[in-house]
mmCIF entry with sequence, helices, sheets and N, C-alpha, C, O atoms, coordinates in Angstrom:
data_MODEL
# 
_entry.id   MODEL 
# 
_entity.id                         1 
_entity.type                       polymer 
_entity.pdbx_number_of_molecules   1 
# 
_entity_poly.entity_id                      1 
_entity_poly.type                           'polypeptide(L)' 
_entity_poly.nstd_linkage                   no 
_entity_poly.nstd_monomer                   no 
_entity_poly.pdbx_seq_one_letter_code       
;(UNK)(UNK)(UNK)(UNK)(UNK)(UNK)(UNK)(UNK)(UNK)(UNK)(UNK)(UNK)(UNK)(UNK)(UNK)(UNK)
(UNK)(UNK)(UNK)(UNK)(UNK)(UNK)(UNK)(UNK)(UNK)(UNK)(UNK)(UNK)(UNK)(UNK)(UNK)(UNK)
(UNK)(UNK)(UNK)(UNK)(UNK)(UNK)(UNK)(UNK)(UNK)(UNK)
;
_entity_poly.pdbx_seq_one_letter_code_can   XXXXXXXXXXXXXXXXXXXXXXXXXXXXXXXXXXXXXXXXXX 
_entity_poly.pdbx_strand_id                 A 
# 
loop_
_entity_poly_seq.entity_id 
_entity_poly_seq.num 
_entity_poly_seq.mon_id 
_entity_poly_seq.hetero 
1 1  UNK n 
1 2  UNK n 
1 3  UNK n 
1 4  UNK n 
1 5  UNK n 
1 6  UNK n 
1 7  UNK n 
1 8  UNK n 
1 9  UNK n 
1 10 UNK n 
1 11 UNK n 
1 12 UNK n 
1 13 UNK n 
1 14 UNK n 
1 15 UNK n 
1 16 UNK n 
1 17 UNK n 
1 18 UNK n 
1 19 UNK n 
1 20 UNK n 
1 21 UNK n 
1 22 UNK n 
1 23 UNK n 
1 24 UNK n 
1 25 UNK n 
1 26 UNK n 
1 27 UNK n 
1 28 UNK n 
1 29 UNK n 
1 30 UNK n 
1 31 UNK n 
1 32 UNK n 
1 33 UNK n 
1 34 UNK n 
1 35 UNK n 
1 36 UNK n 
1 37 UNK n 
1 38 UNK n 
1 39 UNK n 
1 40 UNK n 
1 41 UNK n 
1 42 UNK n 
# 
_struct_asym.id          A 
_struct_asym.entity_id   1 
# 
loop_
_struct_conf.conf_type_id 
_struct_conf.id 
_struct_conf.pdbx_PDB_helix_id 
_struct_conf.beg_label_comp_id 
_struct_conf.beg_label_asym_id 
_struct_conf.beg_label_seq_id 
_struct_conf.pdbx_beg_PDB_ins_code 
_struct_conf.end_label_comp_id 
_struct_conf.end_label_asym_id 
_struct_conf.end_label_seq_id 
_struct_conf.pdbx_end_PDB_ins_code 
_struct_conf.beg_auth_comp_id 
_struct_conf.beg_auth_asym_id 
_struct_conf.beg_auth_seq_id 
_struct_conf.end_auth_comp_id 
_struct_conf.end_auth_asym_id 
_struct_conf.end_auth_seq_id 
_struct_conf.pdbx_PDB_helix_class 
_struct_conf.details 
_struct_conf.pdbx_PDB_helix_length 
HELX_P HELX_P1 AA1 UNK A 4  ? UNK A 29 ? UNK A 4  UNK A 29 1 ? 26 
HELX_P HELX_P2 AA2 UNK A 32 ? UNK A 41 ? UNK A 32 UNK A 41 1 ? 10 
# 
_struct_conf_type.id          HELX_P 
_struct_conf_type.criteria    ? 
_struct_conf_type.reference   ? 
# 
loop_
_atom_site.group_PDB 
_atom_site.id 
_atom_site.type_symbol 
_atom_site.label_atom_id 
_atom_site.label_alt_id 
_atom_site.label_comp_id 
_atom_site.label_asym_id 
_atom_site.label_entity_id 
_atom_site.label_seq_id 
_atom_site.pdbx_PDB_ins_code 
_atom_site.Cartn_x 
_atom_site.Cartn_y 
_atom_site.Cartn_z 
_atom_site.occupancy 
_atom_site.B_iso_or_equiv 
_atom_site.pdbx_formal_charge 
_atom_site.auth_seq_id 
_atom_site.auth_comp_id 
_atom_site.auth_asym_id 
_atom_site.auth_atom_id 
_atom_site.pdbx_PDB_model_num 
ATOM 1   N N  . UNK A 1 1  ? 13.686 -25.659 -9.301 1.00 0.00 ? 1  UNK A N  1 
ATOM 2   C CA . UNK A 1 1  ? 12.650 -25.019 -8.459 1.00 0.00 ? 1  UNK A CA 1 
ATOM 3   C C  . UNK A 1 1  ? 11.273 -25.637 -8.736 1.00 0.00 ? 1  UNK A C  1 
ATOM 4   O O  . UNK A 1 1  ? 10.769 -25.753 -9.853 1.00 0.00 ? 1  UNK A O  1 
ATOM 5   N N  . UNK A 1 2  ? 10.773 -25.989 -7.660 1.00 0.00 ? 2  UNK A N  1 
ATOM 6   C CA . UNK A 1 2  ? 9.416  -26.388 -8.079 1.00 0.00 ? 2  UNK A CA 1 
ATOM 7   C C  . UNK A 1 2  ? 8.540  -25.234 -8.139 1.00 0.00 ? 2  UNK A C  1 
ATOM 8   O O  . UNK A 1 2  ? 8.784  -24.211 -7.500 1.00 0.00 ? 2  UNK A O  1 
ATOM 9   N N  . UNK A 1 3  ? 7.168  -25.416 -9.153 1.00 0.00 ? 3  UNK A N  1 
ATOM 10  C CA . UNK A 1 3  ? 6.497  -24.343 -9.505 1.00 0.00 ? 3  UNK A CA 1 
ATOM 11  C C  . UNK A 1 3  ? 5.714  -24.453 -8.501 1.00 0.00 ? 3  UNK A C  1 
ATOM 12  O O  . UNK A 1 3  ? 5.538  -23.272 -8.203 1.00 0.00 ? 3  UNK A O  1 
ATOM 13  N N  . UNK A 1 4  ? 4.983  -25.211 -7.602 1.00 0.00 ? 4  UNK A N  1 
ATOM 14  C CA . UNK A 1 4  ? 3.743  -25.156 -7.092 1.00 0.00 ? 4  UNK A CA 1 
ATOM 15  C C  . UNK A 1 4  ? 4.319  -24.733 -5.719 1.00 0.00 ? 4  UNK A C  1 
ATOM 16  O O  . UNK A 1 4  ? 3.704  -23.827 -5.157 1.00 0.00 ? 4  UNK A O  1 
ATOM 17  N N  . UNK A 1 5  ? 5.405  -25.247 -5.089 1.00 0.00 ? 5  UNK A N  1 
ATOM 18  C CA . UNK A 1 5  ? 6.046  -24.703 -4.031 1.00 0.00 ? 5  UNK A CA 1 
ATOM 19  C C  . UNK A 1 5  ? 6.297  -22.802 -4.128 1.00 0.00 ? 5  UNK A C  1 
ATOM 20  O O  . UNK A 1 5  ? 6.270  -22.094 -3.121 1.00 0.00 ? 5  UNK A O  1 
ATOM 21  N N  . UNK A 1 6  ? 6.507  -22.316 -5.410 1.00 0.00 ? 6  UNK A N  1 
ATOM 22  C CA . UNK A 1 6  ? 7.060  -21.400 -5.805 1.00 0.00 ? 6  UNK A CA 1 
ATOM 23  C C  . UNK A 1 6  ? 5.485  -20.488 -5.587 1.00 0.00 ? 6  UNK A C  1 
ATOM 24  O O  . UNK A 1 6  ? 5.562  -19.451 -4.928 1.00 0.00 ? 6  UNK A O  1 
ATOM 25  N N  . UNK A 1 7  ? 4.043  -20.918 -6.171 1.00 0.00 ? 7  UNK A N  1 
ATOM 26  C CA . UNK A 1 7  ? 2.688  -20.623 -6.582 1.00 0.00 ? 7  UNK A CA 1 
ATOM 27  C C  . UNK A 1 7  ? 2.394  -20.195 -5.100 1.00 0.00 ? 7  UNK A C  1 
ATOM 28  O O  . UNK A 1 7  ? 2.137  -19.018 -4.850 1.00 0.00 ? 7  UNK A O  1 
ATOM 29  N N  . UNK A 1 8  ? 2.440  -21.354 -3.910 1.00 0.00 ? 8  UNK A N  1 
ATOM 30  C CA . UNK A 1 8  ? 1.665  -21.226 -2.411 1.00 0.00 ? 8  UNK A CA 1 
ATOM 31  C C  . UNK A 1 8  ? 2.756  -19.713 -1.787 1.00 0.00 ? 8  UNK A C  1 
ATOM 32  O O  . UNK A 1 8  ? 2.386  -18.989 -0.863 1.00 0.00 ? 8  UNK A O  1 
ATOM 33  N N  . UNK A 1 9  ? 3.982  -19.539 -2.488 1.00 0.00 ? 9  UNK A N  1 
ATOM 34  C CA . UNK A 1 9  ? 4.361  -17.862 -1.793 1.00 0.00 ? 9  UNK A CA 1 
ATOM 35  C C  . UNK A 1 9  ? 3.558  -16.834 -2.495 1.00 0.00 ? 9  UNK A C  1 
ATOM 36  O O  . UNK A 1 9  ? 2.780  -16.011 -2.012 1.00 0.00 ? 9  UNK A O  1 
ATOM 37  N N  . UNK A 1 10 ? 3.875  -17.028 -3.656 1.00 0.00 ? 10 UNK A N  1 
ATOM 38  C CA . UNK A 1 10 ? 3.453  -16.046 -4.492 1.00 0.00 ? 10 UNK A CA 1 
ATOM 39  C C  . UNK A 1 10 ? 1.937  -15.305 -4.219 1.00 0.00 ? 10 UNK A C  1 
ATOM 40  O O  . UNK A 1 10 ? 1.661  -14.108 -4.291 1.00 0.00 ? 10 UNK A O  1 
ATOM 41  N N  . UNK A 1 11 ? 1.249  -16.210 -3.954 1.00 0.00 ? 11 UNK A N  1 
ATOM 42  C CA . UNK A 1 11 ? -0.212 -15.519 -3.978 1.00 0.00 ? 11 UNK A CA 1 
ATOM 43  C C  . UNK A 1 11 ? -0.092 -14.947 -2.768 1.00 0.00 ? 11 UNK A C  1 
ATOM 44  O O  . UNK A 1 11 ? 0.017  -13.741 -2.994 1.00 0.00 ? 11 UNK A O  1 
ATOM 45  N N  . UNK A 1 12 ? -0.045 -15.168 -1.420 1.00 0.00 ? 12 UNK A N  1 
ATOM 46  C CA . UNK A 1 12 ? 0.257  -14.640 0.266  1.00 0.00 ? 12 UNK A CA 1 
ATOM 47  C C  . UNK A 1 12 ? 1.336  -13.466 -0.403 1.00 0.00 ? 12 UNK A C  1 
ATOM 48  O O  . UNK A 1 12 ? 1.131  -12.278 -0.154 1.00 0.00 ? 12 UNK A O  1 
ATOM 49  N N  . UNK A 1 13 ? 1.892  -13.666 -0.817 1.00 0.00 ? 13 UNK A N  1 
ATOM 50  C CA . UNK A 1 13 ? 2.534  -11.792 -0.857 1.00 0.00 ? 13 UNK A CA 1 
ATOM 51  C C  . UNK A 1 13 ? 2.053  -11.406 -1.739 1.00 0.00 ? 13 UNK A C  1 
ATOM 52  O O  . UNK A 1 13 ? 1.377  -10.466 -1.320 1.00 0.00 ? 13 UNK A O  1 
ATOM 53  N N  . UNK A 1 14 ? 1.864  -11.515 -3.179 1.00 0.00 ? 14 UNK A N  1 
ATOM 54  C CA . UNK A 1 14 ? 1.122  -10.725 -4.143 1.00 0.00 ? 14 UNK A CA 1 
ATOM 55  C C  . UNK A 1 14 ? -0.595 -9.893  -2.977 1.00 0.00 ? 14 UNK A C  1 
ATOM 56  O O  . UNK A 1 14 ? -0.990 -8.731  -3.073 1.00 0.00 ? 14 UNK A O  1 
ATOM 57  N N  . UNK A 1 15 ? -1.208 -11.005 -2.033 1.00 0.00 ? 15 UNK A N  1 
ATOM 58  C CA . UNK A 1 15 ? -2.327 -10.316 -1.500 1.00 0.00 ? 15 UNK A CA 1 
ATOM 59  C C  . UNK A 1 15 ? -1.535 -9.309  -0.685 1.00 0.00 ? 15 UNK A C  1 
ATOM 60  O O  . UNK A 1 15 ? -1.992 -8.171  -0.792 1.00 0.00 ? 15 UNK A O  1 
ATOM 61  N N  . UNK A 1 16 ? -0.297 -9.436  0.230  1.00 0.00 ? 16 UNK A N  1 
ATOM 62  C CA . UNK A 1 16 ? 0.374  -8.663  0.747  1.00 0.00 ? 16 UNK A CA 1 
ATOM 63  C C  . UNK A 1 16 ? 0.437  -7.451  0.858  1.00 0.00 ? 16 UNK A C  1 
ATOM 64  O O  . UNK A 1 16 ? 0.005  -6.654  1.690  1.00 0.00 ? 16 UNK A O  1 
ATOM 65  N N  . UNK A 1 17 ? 1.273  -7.328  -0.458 1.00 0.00 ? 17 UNK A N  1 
ATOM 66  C CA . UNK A 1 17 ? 1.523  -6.138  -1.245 1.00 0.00 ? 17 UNK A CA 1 
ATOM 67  C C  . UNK A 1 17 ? 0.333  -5.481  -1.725 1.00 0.00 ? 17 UNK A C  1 
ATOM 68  O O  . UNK A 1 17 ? 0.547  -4.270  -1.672 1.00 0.00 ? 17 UNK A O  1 
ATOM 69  N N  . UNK A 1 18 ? -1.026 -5.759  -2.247 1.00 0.00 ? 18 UNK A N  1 
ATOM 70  C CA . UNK A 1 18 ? -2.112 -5.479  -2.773 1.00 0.00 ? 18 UNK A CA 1 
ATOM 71  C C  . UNK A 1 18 ? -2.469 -4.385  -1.997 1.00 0.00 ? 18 UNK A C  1 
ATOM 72  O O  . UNK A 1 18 ? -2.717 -3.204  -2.243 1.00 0.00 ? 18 UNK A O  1 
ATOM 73  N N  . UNK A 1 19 ? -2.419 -5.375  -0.558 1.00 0.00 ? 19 UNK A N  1 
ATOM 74  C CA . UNK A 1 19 ? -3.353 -4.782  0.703  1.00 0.00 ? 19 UNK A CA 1 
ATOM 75  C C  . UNK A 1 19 ? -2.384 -3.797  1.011  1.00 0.00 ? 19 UNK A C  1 
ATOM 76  O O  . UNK A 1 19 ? -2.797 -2.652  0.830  1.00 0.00 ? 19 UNK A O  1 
ATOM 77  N N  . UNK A 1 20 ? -0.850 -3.924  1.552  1.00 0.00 ? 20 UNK A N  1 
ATOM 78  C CA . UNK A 1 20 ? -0.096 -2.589  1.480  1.00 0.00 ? 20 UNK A CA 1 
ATOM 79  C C  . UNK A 1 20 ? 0.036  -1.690  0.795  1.00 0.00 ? 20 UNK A C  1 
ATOM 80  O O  . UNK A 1 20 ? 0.549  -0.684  1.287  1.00 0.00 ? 20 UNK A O  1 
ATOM 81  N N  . UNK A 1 21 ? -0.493 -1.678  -1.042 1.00 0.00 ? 21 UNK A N  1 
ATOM 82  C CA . UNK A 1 21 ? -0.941 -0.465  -1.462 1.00 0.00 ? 21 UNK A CA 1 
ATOM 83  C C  . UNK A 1 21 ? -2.225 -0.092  -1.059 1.00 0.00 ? 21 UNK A C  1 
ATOM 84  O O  . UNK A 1 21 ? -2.299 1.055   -0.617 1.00 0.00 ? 21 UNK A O  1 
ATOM 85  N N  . UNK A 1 22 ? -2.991 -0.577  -1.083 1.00 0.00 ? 22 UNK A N  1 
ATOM 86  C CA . UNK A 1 22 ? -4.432 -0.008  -0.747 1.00 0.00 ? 22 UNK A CA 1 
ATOM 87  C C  . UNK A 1 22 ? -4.207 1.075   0.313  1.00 0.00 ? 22 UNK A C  1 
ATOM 88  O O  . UNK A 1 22 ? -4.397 2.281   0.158  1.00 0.00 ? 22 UNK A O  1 
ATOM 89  N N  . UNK A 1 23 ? -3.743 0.412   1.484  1.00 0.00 ? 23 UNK A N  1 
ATOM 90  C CA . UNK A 1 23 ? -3.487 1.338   2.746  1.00 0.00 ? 23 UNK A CA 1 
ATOM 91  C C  . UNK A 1 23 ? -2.973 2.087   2.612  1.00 0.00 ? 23 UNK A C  1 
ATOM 92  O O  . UNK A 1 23 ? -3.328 3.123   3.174  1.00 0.00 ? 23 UNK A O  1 
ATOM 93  N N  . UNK A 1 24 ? -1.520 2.085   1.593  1.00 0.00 ? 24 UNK A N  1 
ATOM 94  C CA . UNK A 1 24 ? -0.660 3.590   2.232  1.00 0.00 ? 24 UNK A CA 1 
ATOM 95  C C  . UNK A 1 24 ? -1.469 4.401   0.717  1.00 0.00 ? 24 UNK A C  1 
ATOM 96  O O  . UNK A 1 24 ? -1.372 5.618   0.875  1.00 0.00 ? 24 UNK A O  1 
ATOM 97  N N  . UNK A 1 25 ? -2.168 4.081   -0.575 1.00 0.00 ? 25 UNK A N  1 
ATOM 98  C CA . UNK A 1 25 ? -2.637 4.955   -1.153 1.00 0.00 ? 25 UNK A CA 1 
ATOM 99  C C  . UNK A 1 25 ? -3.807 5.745   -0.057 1.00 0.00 ? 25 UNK A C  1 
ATOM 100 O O  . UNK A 1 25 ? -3.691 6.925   0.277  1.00 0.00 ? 25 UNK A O  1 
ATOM 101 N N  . UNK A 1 26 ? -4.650 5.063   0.293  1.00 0.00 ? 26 UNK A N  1 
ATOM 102 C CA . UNK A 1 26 ? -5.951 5.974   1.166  1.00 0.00 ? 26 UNK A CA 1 
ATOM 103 C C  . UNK A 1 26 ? -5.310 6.909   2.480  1.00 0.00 ? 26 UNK A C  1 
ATOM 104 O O  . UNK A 1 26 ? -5.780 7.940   2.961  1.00 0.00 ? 26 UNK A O  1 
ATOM 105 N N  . UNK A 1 27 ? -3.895 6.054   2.928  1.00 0.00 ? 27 UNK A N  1 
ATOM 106 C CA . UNK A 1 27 ? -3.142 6.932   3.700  1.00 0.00 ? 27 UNK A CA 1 
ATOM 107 C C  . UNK A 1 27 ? -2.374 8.284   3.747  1.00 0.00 ? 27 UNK A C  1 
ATOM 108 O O  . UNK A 1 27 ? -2.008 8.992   4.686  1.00 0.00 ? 27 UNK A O  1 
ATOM 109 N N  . UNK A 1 28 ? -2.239 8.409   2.116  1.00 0.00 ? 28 UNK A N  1 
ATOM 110 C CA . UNK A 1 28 ? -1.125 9.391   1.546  1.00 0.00 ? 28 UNK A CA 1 
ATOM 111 C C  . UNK A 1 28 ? -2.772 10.201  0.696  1.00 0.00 ? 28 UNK A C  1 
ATOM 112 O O  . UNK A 1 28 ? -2.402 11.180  0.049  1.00 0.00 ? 28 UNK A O  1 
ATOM 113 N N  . UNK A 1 29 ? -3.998 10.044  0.612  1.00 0.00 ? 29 UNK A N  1 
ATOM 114 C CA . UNK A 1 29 ? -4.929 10.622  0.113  1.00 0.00 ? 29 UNK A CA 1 
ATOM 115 C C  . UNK A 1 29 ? -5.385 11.285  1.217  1.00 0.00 ? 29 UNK A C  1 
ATOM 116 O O  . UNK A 1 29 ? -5.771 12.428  0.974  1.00 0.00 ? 29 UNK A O  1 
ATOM 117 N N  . UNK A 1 30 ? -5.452 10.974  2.206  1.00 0.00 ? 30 UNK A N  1 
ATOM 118 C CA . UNK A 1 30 ? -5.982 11.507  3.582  1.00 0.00 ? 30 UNK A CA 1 
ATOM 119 C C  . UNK A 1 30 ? -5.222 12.468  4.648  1.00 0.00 ? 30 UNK A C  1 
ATOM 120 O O  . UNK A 1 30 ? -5.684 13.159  5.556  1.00 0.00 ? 30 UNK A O  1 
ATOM 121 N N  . UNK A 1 31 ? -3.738 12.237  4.158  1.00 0.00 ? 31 UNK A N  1 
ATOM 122 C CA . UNK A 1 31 ? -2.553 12.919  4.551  1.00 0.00 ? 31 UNK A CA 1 
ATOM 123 C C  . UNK A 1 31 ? -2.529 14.218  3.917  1.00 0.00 ? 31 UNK A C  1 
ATOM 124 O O  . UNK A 1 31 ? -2.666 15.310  4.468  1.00 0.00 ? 31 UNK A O  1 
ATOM 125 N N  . UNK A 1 32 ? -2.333 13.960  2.651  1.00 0.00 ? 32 UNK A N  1 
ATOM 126 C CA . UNK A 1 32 ? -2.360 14.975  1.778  1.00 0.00 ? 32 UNK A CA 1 
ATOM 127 C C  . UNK A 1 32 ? -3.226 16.705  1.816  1.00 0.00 ? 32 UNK A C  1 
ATOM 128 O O  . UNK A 1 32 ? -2.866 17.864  1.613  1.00 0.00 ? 32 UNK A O  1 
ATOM 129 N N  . UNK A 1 33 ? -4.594 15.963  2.224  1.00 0.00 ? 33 UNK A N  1 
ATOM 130 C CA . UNK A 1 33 ? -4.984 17.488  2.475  1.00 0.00 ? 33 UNK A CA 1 
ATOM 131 C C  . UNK A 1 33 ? -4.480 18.190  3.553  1.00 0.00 ? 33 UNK A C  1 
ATOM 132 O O  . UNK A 1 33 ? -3.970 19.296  3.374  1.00 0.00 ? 33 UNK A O  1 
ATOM 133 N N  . UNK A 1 34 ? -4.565 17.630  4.776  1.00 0.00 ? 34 UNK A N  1 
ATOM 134 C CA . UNK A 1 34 ? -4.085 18.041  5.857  1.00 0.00 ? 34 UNK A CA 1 
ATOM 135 C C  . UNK A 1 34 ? -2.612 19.215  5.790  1.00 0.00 ? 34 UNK A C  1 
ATOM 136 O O  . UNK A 1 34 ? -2.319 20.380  6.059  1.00 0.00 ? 34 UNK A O  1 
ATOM 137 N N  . UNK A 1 35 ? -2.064 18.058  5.281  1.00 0.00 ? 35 UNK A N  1 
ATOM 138 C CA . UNK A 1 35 ? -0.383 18.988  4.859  1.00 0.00 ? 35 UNK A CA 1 
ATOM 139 C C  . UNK A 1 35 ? -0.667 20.476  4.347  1.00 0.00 ? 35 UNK A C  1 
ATOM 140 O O  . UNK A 1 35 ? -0.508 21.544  4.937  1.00 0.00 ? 35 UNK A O  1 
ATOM 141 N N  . UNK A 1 36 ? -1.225 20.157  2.827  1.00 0.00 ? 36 UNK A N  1 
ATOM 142 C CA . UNK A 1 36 ? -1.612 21.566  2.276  1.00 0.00 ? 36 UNK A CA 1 
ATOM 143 C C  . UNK A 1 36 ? -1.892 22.837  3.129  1.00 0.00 ? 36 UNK A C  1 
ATOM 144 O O  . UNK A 1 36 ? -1.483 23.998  3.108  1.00 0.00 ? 36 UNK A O  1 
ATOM 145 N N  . UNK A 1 37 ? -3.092 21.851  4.174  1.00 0.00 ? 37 UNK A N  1 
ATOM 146 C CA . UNK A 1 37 ? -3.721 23.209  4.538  1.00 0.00 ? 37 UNK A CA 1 
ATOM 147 C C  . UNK A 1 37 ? -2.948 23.987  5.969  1.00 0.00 ? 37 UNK A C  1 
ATOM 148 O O  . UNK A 1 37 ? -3.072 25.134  6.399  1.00 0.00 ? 37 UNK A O  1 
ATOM 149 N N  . UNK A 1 38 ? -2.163 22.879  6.439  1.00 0.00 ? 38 UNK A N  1 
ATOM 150 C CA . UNK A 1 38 ? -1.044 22.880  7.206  1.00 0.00 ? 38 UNK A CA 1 
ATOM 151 C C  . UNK A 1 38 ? -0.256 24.281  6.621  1.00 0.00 ? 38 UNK A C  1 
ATOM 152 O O  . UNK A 1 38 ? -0.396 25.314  7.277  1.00 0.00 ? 38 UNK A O  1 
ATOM 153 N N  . UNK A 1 39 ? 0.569  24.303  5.386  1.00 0.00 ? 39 UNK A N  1 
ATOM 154 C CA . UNK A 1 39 ? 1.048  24.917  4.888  1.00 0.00 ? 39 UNK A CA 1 
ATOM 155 C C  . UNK A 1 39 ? 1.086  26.103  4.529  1.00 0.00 ? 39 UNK A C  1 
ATOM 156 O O  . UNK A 1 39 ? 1.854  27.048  4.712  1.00 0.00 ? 39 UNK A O  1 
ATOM 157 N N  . UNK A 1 40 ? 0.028  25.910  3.917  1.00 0.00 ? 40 UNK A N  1 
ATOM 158 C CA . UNK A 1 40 ? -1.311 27.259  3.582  1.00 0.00 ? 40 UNK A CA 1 
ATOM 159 C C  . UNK A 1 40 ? -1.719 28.115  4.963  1.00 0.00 ? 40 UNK A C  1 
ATOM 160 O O  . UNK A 1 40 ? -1.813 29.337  4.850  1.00 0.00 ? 40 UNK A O  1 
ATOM 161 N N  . UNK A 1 41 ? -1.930 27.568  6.100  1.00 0.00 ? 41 UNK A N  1 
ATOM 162 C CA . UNK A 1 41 ? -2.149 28.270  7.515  1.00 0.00 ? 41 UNK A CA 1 
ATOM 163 C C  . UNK A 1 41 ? -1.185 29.517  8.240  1.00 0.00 ? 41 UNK A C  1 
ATOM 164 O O  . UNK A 1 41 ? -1.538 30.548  8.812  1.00 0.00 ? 41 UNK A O  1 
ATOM 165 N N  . UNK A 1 42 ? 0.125  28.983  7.968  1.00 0.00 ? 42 UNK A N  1 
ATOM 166 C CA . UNK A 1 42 ? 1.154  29.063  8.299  1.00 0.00 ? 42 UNK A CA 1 
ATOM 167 C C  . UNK A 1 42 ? 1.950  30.461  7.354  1.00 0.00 ? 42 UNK A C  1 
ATOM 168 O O  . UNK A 1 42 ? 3.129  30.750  7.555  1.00 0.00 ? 42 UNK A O  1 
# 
């Protein structure tokens, strides 16, 4: 396996994945209250 062939994936999904946590954490923080109070209403 070459390493540098192996390096040019690695970084494009490591940012990938970064950016797909970012989103679904602020997504599941913003969700979250809603539900509660959803719950709580009811």
């Amino acid at each position: 396996m070459a390493k540098t062939g192996a390096r040019k994936v690695v970084k494009p999904v490591a940012a990938t994945v970064g950016i797909l946590g970012t989103m679904a954490s602020i997504w599941w923080f913003a969700l979250k209250p809603r539900r509660k109070a959803k719950s709580e209403g009811t």
